[in-house]
N, C-alpha and C positions, 0 to 999 in steps of 0.2 A: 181537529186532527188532520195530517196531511192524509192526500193520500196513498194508499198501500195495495199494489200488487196481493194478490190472494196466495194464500198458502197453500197448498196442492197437498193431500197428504194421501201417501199409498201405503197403502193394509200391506204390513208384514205377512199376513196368514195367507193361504194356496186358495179356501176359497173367496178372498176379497171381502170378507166382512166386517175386517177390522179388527179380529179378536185379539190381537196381539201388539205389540211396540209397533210405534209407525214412524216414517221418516218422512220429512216435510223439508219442499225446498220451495223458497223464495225468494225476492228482493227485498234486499235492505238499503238502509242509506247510513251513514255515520250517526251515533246517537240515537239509532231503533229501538227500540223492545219488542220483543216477542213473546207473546202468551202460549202457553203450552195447554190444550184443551185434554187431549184423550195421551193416557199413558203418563202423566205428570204434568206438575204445576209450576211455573216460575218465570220470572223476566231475566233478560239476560241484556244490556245493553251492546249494542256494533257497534266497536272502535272501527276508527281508519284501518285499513290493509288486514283486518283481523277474522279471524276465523269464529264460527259458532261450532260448540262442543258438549257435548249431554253423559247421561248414560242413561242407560233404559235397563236394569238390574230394580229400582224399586219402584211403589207406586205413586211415588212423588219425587223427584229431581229437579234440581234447576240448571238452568243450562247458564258456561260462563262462557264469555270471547277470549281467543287466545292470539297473541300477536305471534308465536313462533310455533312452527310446523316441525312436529318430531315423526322420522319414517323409522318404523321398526322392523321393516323386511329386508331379504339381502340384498338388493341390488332395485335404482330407484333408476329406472331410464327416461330421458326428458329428450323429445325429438324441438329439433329449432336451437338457436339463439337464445342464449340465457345472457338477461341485462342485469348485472348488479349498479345501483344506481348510483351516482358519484356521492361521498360520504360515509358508504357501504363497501364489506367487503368481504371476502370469502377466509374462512380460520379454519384451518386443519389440525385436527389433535389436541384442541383446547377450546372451551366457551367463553374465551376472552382474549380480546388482543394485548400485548406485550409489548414495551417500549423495549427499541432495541436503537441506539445510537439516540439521535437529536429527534424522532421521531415517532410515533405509533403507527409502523406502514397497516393501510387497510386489507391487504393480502396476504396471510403469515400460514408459515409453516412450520408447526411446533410438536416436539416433542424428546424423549427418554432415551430413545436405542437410535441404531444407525439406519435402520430404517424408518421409521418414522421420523425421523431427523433428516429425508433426501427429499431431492428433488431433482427426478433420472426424467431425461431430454432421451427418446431413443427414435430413430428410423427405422423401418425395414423398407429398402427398396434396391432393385435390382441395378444398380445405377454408381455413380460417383457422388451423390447427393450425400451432403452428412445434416445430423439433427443439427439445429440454431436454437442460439439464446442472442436475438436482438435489443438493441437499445435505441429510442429516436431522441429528437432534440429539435423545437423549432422554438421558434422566437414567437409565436405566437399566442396572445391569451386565451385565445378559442381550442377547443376540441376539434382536431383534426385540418386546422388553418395551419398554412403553411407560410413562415415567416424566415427569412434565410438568417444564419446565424452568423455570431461573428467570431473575431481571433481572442484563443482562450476561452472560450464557451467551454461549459462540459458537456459530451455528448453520452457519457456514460459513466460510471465508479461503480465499485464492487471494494466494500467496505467489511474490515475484518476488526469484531468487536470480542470483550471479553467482560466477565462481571468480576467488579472491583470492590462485591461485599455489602456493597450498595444498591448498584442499580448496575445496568448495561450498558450506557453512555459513551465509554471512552471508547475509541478508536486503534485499536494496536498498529493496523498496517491495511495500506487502500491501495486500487488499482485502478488509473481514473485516465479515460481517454478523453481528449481535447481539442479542438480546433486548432488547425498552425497556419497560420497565413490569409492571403486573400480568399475571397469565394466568388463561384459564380457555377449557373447553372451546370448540375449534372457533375460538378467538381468541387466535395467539401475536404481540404487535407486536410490531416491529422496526426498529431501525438500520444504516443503512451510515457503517463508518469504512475511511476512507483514510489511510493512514501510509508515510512518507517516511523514510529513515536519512540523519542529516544527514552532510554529508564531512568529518569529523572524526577524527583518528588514532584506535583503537583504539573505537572508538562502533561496535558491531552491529547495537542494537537500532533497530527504527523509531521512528518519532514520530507520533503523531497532527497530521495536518493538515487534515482537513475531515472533517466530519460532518453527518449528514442524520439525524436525528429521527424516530419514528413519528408526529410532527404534521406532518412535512416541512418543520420549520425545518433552515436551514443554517448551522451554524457553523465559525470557521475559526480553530482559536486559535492560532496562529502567523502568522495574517496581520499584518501589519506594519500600525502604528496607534499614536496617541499623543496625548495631550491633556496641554495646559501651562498654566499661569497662572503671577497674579504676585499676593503676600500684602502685599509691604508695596509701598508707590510707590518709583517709579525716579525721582528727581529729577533735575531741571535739564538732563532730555536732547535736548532738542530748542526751538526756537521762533526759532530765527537763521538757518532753512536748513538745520541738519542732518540730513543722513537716518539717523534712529536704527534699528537692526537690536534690535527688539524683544526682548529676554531676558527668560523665562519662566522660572523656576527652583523653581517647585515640581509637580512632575510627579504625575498622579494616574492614568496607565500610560502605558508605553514598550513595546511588545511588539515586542522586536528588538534595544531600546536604540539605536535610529537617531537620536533628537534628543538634542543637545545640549543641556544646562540652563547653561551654562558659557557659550557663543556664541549661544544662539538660533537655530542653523541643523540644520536634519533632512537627512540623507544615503539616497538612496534605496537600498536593500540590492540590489534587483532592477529591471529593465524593466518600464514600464508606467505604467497612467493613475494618477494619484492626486487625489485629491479634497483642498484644503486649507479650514480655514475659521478667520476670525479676528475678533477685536474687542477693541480697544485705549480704554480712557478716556484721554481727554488731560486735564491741571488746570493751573490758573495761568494761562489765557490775559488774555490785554491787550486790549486795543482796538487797539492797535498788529499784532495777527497775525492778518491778513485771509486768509492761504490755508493750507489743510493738508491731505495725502493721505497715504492708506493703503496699501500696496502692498506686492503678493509679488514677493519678486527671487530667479531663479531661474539656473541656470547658463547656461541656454535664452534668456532675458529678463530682463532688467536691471530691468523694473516692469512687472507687469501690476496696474492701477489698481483696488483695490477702491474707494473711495469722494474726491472731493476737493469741497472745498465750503472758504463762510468759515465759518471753526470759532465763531469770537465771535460772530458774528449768530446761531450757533443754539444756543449755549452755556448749558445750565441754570445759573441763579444768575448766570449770565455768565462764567463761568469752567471750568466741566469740560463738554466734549461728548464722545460716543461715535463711533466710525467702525469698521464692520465692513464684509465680504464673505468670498466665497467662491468656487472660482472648478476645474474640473477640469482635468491637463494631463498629457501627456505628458513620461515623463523614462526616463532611463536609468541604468544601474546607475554608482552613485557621483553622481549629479547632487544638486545641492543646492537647498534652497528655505529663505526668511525671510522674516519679516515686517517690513515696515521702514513707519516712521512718521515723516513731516516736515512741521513748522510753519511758516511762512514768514513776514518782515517786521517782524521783532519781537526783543525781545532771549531770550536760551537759558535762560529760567524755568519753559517747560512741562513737569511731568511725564506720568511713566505712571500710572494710578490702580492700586494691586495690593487697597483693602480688598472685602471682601466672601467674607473666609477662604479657607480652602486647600480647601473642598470646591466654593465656590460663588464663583473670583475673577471681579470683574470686567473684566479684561481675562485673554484666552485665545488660545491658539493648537492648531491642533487638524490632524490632517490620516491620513489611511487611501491602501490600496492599495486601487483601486477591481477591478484586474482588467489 
């Protein structure tokens, strides 16, 4: 038998004679046994990290090892540095951690109501100082090695998940800061990306929808936006009164696919202002067609008037003049907007003008979500 430290045992009772349950401390190693001589009988084997546990209620007991430490008082104070060790981690509100997104984080906090469901950062201090919720990032494989990062790194995400009936998994909407550019001592810049998961069957992943720049530009690339023209002339569509609903049919982006190049009309995807802007050549005109206006027809407004003038009086060569505006409005999801052009008093000879190529036409229709 190896050898063993001695058991020290001190008499419960006031005069020290032992009449009563005794408590005995000694050293152990992993894989001990302890015999219990006076007050009960039994082995008990020492696990690794584990504790020894009895009662002393009858005249025989065995004692078992326990690996977890339950405190039943109110309030447990620990002076120093508390190391949870890597692998390990601290669970609030539950005896078991939860998979939440692509992972099982080791440090959760779980629970029912709103408070037990927080987790409040507070100061008090007489000063400008406010509480921090920091995040770090090195390149390096060590614990606390410092490794400089590089462009597109993430240095941080704050991930917003929901349960699909399943499990917790999917992703709704993240907020993930990132490296922009070069680095060097004492200077890491950075971006903030915001991403959305579109509602689409089986789609998890998010999408980028707005981005902030370490110069502080903002961009938004799924913002709804589009620009149209027209390459060759639309003949004969207007100068007898009709109001021609402008077709554009060569698109140089759709971001959404909300205009039509087929009809000429844009469908708003969502609520909100949007900004249109347009410019239409007219050709052909006569001396005979004294009035012509520009106008956006909207599902709100039947014509809000970009421009109306006599087109011949101010017609280059006498025969082609230009007519644009622009103009911001409120709409609503599915609301539609056109651009509609009508020449007046004359017979149906005027066209649209489309030359001036598919990068640079001269007649255009154009229009964005403003917000």
């Amino acid at each position: 038998m190896a050898d063993r430290k001695p058991l020290k045992v001190l008499p419960d009772s006031a005069s020290g004679t032992g009449g009563g349950d005794s408590t005995g401390i000694g050293e152990f190693v992993a894989g001990d046994t302890l015999g219990v001589v006076d007050g009960g009988t039994g082995l008990a084997a020492v696990g690794a990290n584990q504790l020894l546990t009895g009662h002393n209620s009858s005249t025989t007991g065995a004692l078992t090892s326990e690996s977890n430490l339950t405190f039943d008082g109110s309030t447990l104070t620990v002076a120093g540095d508390q190391v949870i060790t890597d692998g390990n981690g601290l669970i609030s509100g539950h005896t078991a951690r939860v998979q939440v997104s692509s992972s099982t984080g080791e440090n959760q906090i779980l629970g029912t109501t709103s408070a037990d469901a927080n987790l409040s950062i507070t100061r008090y201090s007489n000063d400008n100082g406010p509480p921090n919720l920091i995040f770090g990032k090195s390149r390096s494989g060590s614990l606390a090695g410092q490794t400089i990062v590089a462009d597109g790194d993430p240095l941080g995400r704050i991930s917003f998940c929901g349960s699909d009936g399943v499990d917790m998994r999917s992703i709704g909407a993240l907020i993930e800061a990132e490296c922009d550019g070069e680095f060097e001592a004492d200077n890491v810049s950075g971006r903030l990306v915001f991403a959305t998961t579109p509602d689409s069957a089986g789609v998890q992943d998010p999408v980028e929808r707005m981005r902030i720049d370490s110069t502080g530009a903002v961009t938004k690339p799924a913002q709804p936006a589009f620009f149209a023209g027209v390459t060759d002339n639309l003949d004969n569509v207007t100068g007898d009164g009709t109001a021609y609903t402008a077709v554009f049919p060569t698109e140089q982006f759709d971001t959404g696919g909300d205009y039509a190049t087929g009809t000429g009309v844009f469908t708003a995807p969502v609520a909100g202002r949007y900004q249109f802007n347009g410019v239409v050549w007219i050709g052909g005109l006569t001396s005979s067609h004294t009035g012509a206006d520009l106008s956006l027809k909207t599902s709100d407004c039947p014509a809000i008037t970009f421009e109306y003038t006599n087109p011949y009086v101010n017609a280059v060569g006498g025969t082609d003049v230009s007519y644009s505006g622009s103009c911001v409005i409120d709409m609503d999801a599915a609301d539609t907007a056109e651009l509609v052009i009508t020449v007046f008093s004359g017979s149906k000879v005027c066209d649209v003008r489309g030359s001036g190529g598919a990068t640079h036409p001269r007649s255009h229709f154009s229009g964005f979500l403003v917000g």
